[in-house]
N, C-alpha and C positions, 0 to 999 in steps of 0.2 A: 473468445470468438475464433473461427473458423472458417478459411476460406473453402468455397464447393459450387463446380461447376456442371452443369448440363450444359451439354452441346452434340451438333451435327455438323459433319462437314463434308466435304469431297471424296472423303476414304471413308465413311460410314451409310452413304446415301447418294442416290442418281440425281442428277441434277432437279429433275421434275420435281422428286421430293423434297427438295432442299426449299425450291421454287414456294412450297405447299407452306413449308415452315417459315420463311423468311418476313418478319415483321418491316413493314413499309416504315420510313423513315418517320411520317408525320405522327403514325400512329405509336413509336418506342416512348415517347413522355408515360402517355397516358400507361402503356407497359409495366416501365416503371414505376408509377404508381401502385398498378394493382399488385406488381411482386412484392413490394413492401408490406401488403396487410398478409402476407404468408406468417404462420406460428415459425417463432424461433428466427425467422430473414429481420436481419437488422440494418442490412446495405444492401444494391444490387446496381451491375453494370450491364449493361446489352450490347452484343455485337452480331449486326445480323448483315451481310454479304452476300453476294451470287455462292459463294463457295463455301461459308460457314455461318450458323446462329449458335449464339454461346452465349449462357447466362451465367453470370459469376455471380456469389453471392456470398456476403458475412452473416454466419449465421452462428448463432449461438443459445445452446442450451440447459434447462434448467438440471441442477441439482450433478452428481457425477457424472452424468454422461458431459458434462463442459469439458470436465477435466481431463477424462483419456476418452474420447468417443471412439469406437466403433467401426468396420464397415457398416454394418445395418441399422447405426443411427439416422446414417442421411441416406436412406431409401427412404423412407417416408419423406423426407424433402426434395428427393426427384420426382415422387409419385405427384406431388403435391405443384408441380413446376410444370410438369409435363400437362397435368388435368388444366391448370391458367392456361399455357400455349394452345392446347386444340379448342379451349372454350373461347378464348379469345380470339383467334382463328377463325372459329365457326368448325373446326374439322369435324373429321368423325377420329373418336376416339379409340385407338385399337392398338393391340399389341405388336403388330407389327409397326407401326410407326413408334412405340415405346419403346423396343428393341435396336430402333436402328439411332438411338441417343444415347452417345456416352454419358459419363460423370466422371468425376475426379474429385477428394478431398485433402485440405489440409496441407501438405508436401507436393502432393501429386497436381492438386491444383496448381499449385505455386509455379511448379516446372514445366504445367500444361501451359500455362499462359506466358511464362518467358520464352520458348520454343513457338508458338504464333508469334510472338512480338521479333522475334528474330527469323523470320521467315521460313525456319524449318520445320513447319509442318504446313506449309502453304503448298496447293497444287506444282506451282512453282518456284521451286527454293530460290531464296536470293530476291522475292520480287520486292517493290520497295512499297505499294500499296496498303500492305496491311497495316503499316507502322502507323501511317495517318488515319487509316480505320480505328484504330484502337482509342490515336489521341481522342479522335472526334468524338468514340463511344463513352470515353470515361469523362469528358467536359459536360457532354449532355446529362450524364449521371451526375455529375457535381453540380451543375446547375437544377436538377430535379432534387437537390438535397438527398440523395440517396446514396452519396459513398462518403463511408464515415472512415475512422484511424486505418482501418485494416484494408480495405477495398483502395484508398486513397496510395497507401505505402504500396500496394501489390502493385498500382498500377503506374506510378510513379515510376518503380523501379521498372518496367518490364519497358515503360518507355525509355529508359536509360541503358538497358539490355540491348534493345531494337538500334539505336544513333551507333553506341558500341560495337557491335557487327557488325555494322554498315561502316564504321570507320578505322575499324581496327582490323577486317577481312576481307577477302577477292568476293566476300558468298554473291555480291548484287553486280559484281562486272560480267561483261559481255551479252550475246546480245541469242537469248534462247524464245525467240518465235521467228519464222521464216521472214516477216516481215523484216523485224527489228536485222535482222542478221544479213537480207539485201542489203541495207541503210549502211550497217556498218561495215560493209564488204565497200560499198562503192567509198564511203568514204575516206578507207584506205587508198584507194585506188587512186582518185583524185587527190587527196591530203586535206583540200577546202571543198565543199560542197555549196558554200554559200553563193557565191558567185557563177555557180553553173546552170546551163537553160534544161529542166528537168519534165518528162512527158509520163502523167500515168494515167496507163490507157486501160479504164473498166473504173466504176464510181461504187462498189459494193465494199463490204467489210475487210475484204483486205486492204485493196487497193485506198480506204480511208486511213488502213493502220499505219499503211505505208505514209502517206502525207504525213499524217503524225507524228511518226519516228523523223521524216525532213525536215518538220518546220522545228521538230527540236535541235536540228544543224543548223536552223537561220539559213534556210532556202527560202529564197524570195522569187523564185524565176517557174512557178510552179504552176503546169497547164495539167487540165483533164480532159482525156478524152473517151466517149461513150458511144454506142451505138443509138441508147436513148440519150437523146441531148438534155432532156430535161433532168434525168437523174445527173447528169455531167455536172448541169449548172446549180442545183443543187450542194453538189460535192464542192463544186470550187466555190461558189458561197461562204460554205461552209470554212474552208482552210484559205479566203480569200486570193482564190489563185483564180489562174485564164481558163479558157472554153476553148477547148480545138474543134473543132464539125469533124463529125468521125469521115464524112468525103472527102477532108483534105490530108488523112490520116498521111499517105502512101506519097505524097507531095511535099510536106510540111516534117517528113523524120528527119532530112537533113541539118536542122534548123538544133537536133537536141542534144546534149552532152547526155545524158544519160535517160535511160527508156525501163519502165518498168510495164509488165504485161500482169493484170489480175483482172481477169475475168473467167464466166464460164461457159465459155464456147469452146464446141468443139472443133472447132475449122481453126490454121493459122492466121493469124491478123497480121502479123510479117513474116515475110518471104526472100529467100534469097534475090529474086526479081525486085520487090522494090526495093530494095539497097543498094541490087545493082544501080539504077538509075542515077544516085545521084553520088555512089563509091569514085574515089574517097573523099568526102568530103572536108578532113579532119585529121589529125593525128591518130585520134582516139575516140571510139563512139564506144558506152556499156549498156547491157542489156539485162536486165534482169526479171527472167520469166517464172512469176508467181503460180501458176496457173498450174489444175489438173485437170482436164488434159493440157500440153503444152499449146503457149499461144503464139510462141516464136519458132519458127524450122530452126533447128540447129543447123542446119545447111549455112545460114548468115557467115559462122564462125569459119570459112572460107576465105573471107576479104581480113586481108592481115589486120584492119582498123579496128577491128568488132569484137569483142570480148561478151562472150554471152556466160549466164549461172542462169541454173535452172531449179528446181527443186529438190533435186538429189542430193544437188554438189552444198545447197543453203542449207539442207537437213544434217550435211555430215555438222559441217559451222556450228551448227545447236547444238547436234551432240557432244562434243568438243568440250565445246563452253559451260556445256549442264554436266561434265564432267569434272571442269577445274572447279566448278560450283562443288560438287560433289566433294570435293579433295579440302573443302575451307572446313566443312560442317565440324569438325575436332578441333578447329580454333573456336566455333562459334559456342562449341558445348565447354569448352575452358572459361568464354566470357559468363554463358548461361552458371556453370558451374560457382565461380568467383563470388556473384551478384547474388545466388541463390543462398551461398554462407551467411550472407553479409543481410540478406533478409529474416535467413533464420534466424541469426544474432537479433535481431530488431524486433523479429514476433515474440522470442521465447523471452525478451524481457520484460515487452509488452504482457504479457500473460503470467509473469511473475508479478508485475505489478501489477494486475487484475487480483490475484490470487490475496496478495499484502492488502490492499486497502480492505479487501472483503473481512482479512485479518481482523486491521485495524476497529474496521468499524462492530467487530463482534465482541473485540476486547471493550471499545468506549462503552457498547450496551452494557455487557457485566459491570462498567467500574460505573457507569452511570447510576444503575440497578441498585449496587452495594453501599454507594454515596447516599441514595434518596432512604433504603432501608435504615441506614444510620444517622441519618435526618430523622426522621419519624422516631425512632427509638429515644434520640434526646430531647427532640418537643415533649416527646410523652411523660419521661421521665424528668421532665424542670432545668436539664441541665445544660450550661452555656453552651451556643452554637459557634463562638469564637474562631475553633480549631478547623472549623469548615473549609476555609480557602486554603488550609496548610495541606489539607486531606485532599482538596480536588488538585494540588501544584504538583505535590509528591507520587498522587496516583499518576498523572500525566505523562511526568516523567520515564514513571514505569511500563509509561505504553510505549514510549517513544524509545527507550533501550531494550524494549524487547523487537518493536521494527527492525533497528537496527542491527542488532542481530541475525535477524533472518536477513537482509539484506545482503551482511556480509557473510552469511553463511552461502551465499551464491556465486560468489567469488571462487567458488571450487568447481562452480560448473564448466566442462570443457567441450562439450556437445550438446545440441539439440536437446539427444535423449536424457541428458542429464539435467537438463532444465527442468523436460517435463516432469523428471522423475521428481526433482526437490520440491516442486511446485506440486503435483499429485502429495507426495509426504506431508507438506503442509497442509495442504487443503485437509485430507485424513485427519491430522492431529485437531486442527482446529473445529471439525465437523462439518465443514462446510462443501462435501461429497455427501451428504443428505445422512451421514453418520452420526451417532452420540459423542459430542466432542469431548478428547480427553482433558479438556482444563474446564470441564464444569462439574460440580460438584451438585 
């Protein structure tokens, strides 16, 4: 067997596209199923995301090409993958959408999918999302019955790859989107964020990421405020926070430890004037302006209390972070590296003992064969059958120290390629690469 992948991701295709290809959740069982009646697919996993779909698949072929395949063995198993997706899709089928899907086999597979599972090759290195995409992908496949020895160990491991980075590297610290990197800015600033009274003013995609990144500080003190009130309360619904009336906006800031601005209006929503009003009212008041165009005057940072970040100063922060990210990736490919030995070692024995039982079972045919020919020759001839069970013990035996021999003739292998090599050798001797084998007569 043979691990081989098709897929699309972020670095191969526009979102839109990806959007075209992406299999809705309800519908990957039934997927599954129909990948399985593919010629030669003997497992198969699905992983489909806003950012990547990728089919993994065990596949394995008749006669030599088992043995050392090819690159243009498995084209016809991309072709055959790709024509499922857009029929089952509905798409329309074209070569430009068949261009913009990689593949990978065999090795290349192996180390395509430890490298997803350890977040380096995700839009954002380090993110920790895709690790639970995978689990979930490949339980859904184990409960569809569709991941057998090979699909099972690849994915086993890659989830053991994935925990590994994450705990053995910086690759998933700090905080690279603007949002995330406000959050962890202010709570430096403060040390606790839990206990502090928190205003975010605009209810749309950022201003919810931002909630998000707070309520994983365990902020409890969390109001929204909107111009549409009804999106407000919506939002606070949502993150179970309070509703400010955007009229009371310019009255009610004295009241906040910390202010973040995402919306997108063009006009300021604070102003040195209303801070004036109620300065100082505090030690310390932060301000964090999400927003393009800006939704706070820098003027604020005037009143010694006021510490204002803007977008600039939060983008340098990411880039920073998505640099010391940058600097783990050669721990992570040492983890990736290590695991992928240790995979190899488990396939290439795996497939020596694919290679042996095929042995096996070609020898039991000839001594079965030569058994029942020499049956027939003593019925026929009158002569006692007695010596029979001596004949079937002794030939047994003869099978079983010749396993063992090749068995222990693998004990000299010290890489991969010399797995495959003793394992192709054999396969040749015994015929079983679709050749005339040399122990038959």
């Amino acid at each position: 067997m043979h691990l081989f992948v098709v897929g699309i991701n972020h670095k191969s295709a526009s979102s839109d596209i990806r959007e075209m290809v992406a299999i809705p959740e309800a519908d990957q069982p039934e997927a599954l199923r129909h990948l399985q009646s593919i010629q030669d697919v003997l497992g198969s996993v699905l992983i489909s995301t806003c950012n990547r779909t990728e089919i993994y698949l065990a596949v394995e072929f008749a006669g030599e090409k088992n043995i050392s395949p090819q690159d243009q063995d498995f084209i016809g198993i991309k072709t055959s993958v790709l024509n499922f997706l857009f029929t089952f899709l509905k798409l329309e089928n074209n070569s430009l959408h068949y261009n913009l899907f990689y593949s990978y086999h065999c090795d290349s597979a192996v180390k395509h999918l430890f490298r997803v599972a350890a977040s380096l090759d995700s839009l954002v290195i380090g993110e920790r999302q895709i690790l639970s995409q995978i689990k979930q992908a490949y339980t859904q496949a184990y409960e569809q019955n569709s991941v057998g020895s090979l699909l099972n160990k690849a994915f086993q491991t890659a989830i053991a790859v994935g925990k590994r980075v994450r705990s053995q590297t910086r690759i998933g610290e700090g905080a690279v989107s603007v949002s995330q990197a406000a959050v962890e800015l202010s709570s430096e600033i403060f040390s606790d964020l839990s206990g502090k009274s928190i205003l975010i003013i605009g209810a749309g995609e950022m201003a919810q990421l931002a909630a998000t990144h707070l309520q994983a500080k365990n902020c409890t003190q969390l109001f929204f405020c909107n111009r549409s009130h009804e999106k407000a309360v919506i939002a606070a619904e949502k993150f179970r926070a309070k509703v400010l009336p955007f009229s009371e906006l310019a009255s009610a800031m004295k009241q906040f430890d910390l202010i973040f601005a995402a919306t997108s209006s063009r006009d300021f929503l604070i102003t040195p004037e209303m801070v004036k009003q109620y300065a100082p009212p505090r030690q310390m008041q932060v301000f964090m302006d999400l927003s393009l165009p800006r939704n706070i005057d820098t003027q604020i940072k005037q009143f010694d209390f006021i510490f204002l970040y803007g977008i600039d100063e939060l983008k340098l922060v990411v880039a920073k972070n998505i640099h010391k990210r940058e600097l783990e990736i050669s721990k992570c490919g040492d983890i990736i590296s290590e695991e992928f030995d240790n995979y190899v070692k488990w396939y290439s024995k795996l497939n020596l003992l694919g290679v042996v039982q095929k042995i096996r079972d070609r020898l039991e045919s000839i001594r079965r064969s030569a058994i029942d020919q020499h049956q027939k020759k003593e019925k026929k001839s009158g002569r006692d059958l007695e010596n029979l069970q001596t004949i079937e013990r002794i030939s047994s035996k003869i099978i079983g120290k010749i396993i063992n021999d090749l068995m222990s003739g693998a004990e000299k292998c010290q890489s991969n390629k010399d797995w495959q090599e003793y394992s192709r050798k054999l396969a040749e001797v015994f015929g079983l690469d679709g050749s005339q084998s040399k122990i038959d007569s």
